[in-house]
C-alpha positions in Angstrom: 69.0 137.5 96.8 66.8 139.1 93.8 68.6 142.4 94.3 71.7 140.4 93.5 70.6 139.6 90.0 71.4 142.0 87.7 68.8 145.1 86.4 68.2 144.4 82.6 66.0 147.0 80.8 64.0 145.2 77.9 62.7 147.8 75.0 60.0 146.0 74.0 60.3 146.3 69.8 57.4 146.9 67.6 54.2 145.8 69.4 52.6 144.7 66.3 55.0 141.9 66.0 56.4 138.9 68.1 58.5 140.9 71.0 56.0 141.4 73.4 54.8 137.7 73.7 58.7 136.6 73.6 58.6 138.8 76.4 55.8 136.8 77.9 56.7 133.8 77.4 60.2 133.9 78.7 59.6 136.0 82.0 59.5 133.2 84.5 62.7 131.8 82.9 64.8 134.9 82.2 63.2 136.9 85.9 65.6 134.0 87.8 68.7 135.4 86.5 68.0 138.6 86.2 65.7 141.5 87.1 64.1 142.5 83.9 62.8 146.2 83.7 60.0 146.4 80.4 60.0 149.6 78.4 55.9 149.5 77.9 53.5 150.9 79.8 50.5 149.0 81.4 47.4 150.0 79.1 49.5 148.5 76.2 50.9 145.4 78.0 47.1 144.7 78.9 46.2 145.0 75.6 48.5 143.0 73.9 48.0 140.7 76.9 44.5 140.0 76.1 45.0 139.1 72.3 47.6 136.5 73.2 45.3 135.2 75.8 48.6 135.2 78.3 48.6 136.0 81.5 50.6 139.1 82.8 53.0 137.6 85.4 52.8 138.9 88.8 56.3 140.2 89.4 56.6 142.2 85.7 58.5 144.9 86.6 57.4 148.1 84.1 58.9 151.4 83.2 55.8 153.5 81.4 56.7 154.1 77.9 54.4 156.8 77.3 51.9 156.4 74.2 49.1 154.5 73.3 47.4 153.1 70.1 45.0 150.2 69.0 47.6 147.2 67.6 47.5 145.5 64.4 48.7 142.1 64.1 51.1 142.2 61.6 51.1 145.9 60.5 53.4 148.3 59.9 52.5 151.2 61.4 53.2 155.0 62.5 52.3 154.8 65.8 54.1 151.1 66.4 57.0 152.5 65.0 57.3 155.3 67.3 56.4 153.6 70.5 58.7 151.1 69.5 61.4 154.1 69.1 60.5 155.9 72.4 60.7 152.3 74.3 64.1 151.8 73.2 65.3 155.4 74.4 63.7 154.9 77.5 65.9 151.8 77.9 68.9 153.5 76.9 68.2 156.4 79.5 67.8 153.8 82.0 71.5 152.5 81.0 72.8 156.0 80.8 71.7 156.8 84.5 73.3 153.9 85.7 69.6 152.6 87.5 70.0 149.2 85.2 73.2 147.5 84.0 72.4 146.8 80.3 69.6 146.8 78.3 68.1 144.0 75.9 66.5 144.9 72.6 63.4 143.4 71.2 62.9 143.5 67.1 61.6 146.7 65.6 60.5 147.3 62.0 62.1 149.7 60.1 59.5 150.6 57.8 57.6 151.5 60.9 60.0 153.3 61.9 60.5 155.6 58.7 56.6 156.1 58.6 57.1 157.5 61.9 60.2 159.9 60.7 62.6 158.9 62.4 65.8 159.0 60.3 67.7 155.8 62.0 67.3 152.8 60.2 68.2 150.5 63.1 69.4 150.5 66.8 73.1 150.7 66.4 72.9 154.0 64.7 70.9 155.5 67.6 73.6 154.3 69.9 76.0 155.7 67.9 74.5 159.4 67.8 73.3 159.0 71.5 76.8 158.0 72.6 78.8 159.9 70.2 80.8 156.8 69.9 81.5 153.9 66.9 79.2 152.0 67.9 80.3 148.1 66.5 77.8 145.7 65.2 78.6 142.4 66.1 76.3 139.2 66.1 76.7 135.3 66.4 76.6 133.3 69.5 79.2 131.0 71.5 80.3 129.4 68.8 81.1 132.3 66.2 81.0 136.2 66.0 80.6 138.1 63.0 81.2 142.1 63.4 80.2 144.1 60.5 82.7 146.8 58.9 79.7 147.9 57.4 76.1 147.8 58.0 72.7 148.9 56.6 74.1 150.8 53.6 73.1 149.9 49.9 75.8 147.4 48.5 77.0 149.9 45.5 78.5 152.0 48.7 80.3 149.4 50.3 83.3 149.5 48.4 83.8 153.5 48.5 83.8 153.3 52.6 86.8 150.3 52.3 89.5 152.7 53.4 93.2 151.8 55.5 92.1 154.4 58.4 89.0 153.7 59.0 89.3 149.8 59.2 92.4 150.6 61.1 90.2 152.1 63.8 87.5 149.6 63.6 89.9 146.8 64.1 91.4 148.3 66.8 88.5 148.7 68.6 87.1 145.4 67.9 89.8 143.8 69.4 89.8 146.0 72.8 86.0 144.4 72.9 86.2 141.4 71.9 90.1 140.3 73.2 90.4 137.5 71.1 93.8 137.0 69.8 93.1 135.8 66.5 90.4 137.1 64.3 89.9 136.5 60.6 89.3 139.5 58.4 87.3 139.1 55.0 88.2 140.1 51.7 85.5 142.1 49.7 85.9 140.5 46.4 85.3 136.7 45.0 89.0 134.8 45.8 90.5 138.1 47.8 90.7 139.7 44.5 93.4 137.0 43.4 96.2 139.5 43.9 94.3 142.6 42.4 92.7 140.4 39.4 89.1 140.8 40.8 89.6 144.4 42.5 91.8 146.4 44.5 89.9 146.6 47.4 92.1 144.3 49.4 95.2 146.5 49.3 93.0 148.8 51.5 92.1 145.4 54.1 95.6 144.1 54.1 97.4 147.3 54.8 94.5 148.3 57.8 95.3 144.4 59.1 98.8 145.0 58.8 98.9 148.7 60.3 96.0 147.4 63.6 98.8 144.5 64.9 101.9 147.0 64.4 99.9 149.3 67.0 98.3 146.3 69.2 101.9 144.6 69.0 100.5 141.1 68.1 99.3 139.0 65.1 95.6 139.3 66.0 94.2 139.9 62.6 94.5 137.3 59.6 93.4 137.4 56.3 92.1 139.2 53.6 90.3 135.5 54.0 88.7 134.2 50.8 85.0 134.9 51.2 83.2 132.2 50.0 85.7 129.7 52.2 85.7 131.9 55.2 82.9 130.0 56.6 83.8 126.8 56.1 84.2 123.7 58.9 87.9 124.2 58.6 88.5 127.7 58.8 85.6 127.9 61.7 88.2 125.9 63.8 90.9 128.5 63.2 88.2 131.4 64.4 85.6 132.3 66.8 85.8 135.7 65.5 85.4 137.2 62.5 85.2 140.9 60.5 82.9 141.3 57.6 82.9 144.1 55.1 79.6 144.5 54.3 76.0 143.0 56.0 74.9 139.9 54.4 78.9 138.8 53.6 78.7 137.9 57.1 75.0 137.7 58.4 73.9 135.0 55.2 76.4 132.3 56.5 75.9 133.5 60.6 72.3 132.7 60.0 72.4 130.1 57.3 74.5 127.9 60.2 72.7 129.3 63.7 69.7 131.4 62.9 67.6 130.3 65.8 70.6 130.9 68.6 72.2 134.3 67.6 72.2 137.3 68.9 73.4 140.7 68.2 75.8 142.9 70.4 76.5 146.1 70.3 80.0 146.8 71.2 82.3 150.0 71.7 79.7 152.2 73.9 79.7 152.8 77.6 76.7 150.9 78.0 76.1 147.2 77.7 73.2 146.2 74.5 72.4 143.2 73.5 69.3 141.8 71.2 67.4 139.1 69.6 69.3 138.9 66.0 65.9 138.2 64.3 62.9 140.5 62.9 59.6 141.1 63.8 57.9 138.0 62.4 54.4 139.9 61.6 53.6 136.4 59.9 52.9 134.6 62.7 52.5 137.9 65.7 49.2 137.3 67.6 48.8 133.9 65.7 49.2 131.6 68.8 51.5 129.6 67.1 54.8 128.2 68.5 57.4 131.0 68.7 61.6 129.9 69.0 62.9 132.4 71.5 66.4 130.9 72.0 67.8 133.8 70.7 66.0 136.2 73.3 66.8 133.9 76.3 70.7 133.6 74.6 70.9 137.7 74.9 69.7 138.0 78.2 72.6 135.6 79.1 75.3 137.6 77.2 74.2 140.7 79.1 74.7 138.9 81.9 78.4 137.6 81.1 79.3 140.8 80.1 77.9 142.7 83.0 80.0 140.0 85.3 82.7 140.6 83.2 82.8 144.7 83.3 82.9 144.7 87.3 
């Protein structure tokens, strides 16, 4: 029966921080619906073992991550950075060669990760230039999804990438992810820009909406919705679904309502990511103290749904 369950390849994040005792903490639970790969080799896992006084489990399938280098609890460093980097690309390699059906991504740091030069500032953006693909940010859980028009950009730029053909495309291909039929689409501006009063921003949004449900033949895509009401207990009945222009217009209210059960897919690529939609928690990594890992245990689960869903 265990080569029924599905191969997941887990990058293991930024060793200096809370991934790698998620990782151990949730094996016996997550190893019975799947078959989780780890992204780390075994001189590491031993060491970061041994500070969190846990116990390797028996059956803890490895793939060597090559590197090696003395952890600090709660640092940002170089050499975490990097490992964390070349862990990741090892799981996506994995993917790409078809030897495990998705792969499931454990927090890395970005300053760690730009002390190590490496020009991405997250794991989307690698999928994108790996793939060659628009690679779609999308994050929530059962109850609602946010995807993100745009992502880890400085706010000042947000409105200059607001454009009809771009959000046409994005639109589009949320949809042909997603297949909801009804999907809310938020304004940039306070009220929707009241008609142009507050910005014209919206002319862009409503002509994208308009010109994505001519092509998809269907009224899939509502709205510019009024920002600061998008979120509320009445319009979260109307939608599951939702597109944000800009990071925290969607991720403040996502997390403010079910930080400790998001997650964070990655949708548009040929290979099936998922993730933990939460940081690296250098506060309390290597602390012993209690550690919520709903939101690692919810991602292998969507991997698995959409795994069961893709054959």
């Amino acid at each position: 029966m265990t080569d029924l369950k599905p191969k997941i390849a887990v990058s293991i994040g930024d060793l200096n921080g809370i991934g790698i005792e998620i990782a151990l903490r949730c094996h016996e639970k997550i190893s019975k619906i799947c078959q989780p790969i780890y992204c780390i080799n075994n001189k590491m896992l031993k060491l970061a073992s041994y500070e969190l006084k846990i116990a390797v489990p028996e059956n803890f399938k490895l793939f060597e991550t090559k590197g090696n280098f003395d952890l600090e609890a709660g640092t940002v460093s170089k050499k975490a950075g990097k490992y964390s980097y070349d862990s990741f690309i090892d799981a996506i390699n994995l993917a790409n060669k078809k030897e495990v059906d998705a792969i499931c991504t454990l927090p890395i740091n970005k300053e760690s990760w730009s002390k190590a030069n490496i020009k991405y500032k997250g794991h989307t953006e690698v999928l994108r230039d790996y793939f060659d693909k628009n690679a779609i940010m999308m994050l929530g859980c059962k109850k609602m999804f946010v995807g993100l028009f745009t992502e880890h950009i400085p706010l000042k730029k947000v409105a200059k990438k607001i454009n009809e053909k771009d959000l046409t495309t994005f639109l589009i291909d949320f949809y042909k992810n997603t297949k909801s039929n009804n999907i809310g689409v938020l304004g940039l501006n306070p009220h929707a820009s009241d008609n142009g009063v507050l910005g014209n921003e919206e002319e862009q949004i409503i002509k994208a909406i308009k010109k994505a449900n001519k092509y998809l033949e269907k009224d899939i895509f509502k709205g510019p919705l009024v920002p600061d009401t998008a979120f509320s207990p009445l319009s979260r009945k109307n939608f599951k679904y939702f597109v944000a222009m800009y990071h925290d217009q969607g991720l403040a209210p996502l997390k403010a309502l079910y930080f400790d059960q998001s997650i964070n897919v990655s949708l548009n690529l040929p290979i099936i990511r998922t993730s933990v939609d939460h940081g690296t928690a250098f506060n309390i990594a290597y602390k012993h103290e209690k550690i919520n890992t709903k939101s690692y245990v919810n991602a292998i689960k969507e991997a698995i749904i959409l795994i069961q869903n893709k054959k």
